[in-house]
C-alpha positions as CSV (number, residue, x, y, z in Angstrom):
1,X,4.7,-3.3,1.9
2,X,4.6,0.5,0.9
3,X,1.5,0.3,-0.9
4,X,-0.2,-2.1,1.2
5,X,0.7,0.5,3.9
6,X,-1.6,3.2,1.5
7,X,-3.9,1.4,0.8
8,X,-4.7,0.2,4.2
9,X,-4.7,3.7,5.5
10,X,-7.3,4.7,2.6
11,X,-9.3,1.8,3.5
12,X,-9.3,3.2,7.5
13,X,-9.9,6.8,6.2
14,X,-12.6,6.1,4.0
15,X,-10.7,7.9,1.2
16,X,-12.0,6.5,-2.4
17,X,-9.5,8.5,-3.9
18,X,-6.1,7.1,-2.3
19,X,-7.7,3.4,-2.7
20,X,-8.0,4.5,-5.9
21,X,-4.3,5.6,-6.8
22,X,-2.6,3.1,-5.3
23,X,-4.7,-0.1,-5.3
24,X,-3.4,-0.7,-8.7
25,X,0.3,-0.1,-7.5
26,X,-0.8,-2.0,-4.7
27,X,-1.3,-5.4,-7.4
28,X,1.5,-4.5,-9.3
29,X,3.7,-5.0,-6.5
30,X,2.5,-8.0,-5.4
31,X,-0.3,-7.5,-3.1
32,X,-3.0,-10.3,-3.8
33,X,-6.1,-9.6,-5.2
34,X,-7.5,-12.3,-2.3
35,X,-5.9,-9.7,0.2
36,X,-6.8,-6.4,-1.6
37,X,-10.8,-7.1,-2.3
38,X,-11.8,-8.0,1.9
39,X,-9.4,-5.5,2.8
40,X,-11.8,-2.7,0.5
41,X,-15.1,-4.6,1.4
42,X,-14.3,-5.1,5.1
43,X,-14.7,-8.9,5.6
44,X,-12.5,-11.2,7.5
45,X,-8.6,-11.1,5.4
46,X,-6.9,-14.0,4.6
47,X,-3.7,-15.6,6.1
48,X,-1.1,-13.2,5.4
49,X,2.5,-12.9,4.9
50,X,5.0,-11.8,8.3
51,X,5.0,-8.7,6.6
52,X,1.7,-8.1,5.3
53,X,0.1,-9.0,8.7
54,X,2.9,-6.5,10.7
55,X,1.4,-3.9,8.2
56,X,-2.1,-4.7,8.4
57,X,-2.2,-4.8,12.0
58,X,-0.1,-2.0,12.8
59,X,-2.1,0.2,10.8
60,X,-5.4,-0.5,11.6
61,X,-5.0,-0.9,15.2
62,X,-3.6,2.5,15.2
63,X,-6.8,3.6,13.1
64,X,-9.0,2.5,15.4
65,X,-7.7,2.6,18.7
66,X,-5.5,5.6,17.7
67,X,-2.5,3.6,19.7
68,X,-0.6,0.4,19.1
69,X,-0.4,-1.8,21.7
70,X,2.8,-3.1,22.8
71,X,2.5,-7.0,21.0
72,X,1.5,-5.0,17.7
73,X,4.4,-2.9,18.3
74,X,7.4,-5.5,18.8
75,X,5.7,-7.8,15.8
76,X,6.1,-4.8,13.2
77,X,9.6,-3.8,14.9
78,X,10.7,-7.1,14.2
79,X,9.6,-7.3,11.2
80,X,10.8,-4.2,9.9
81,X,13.2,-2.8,12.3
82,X,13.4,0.5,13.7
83,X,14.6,2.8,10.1
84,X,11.9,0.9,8.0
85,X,8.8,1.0,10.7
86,X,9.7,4.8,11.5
87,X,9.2,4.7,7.6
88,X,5.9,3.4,7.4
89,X,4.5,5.0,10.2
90,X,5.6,8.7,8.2
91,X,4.4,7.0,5.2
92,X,0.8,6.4,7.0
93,X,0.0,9.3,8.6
94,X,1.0,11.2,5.6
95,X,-1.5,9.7,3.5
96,X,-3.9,9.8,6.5
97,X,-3.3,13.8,6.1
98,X,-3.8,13.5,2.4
99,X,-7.1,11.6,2.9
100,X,-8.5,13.7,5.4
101,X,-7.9,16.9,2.5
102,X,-9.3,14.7,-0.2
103,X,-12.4,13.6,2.0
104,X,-12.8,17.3,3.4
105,X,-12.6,18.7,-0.1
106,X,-15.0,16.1,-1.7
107,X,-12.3,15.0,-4.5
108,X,-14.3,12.9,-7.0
109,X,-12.5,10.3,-8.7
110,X,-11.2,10.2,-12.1
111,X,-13.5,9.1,-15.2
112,X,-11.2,6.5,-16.4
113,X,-11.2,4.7,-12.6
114,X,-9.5,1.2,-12.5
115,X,-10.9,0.0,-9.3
116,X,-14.0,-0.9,-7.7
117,X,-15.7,1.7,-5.7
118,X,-14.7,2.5,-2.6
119,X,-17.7,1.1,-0.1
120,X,-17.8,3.9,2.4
């Protein structure tokens, strides 16, 4: 859930870099490959877990609307409860914060890259 907390905030930020990093961590933990490659290219995501949907949804209705609205809210609450959603959301904007200096500074990605570009 961690990573596919990153990885969804890269994907909102734009940030090659991040996807970068953690899409791999992302797989190794357990995050599908049929989840991971819409999520990077944008198109329509498959059915997801409880918790992979709470995620997803939390985080990118925060990216976009830059609020969660109160149904979004209660599903991640439930699903995480109060300890682990306060964690995420940290976990999100921190890597929001990172992204923005990564993007701002024009970070290039490493040579020996293990992922697809980043379409941004």
């Amino acid at each position: 859930i961690q990573e596919l907390a990153i990885i969804t905030t890269a994907r909102a930020m734009d940030c090659p870099y991040v996807w970068n990093a953690h899409a791999p961590a992302a797989r190794r933990a357990g995050v599908s490959d049929a989840l991971i490659d819409p999520l990077r290219e944008r198109r329509p995501l498959p059915t997801m877990s409880p918790a992979e949907a709470a995620v997803v949804n939390y985080a990118t209705e925060f990216f976009q609307t830059h609020k969660v609205s109160q149904q979004t809210f209660q599903a991640a609450l439930d699903q995480f409860g109060a300890q682990h959603l306060t964690e995420l959301t940290a976990l999100m904007g921190h890597y929001a914060q990172t992204a923005f200096f990564l993007n701002a500074f024009d970070v290039q990605l490493p040579e020996q890259r293990t992922e697809p570009l980043l379409p941004v």
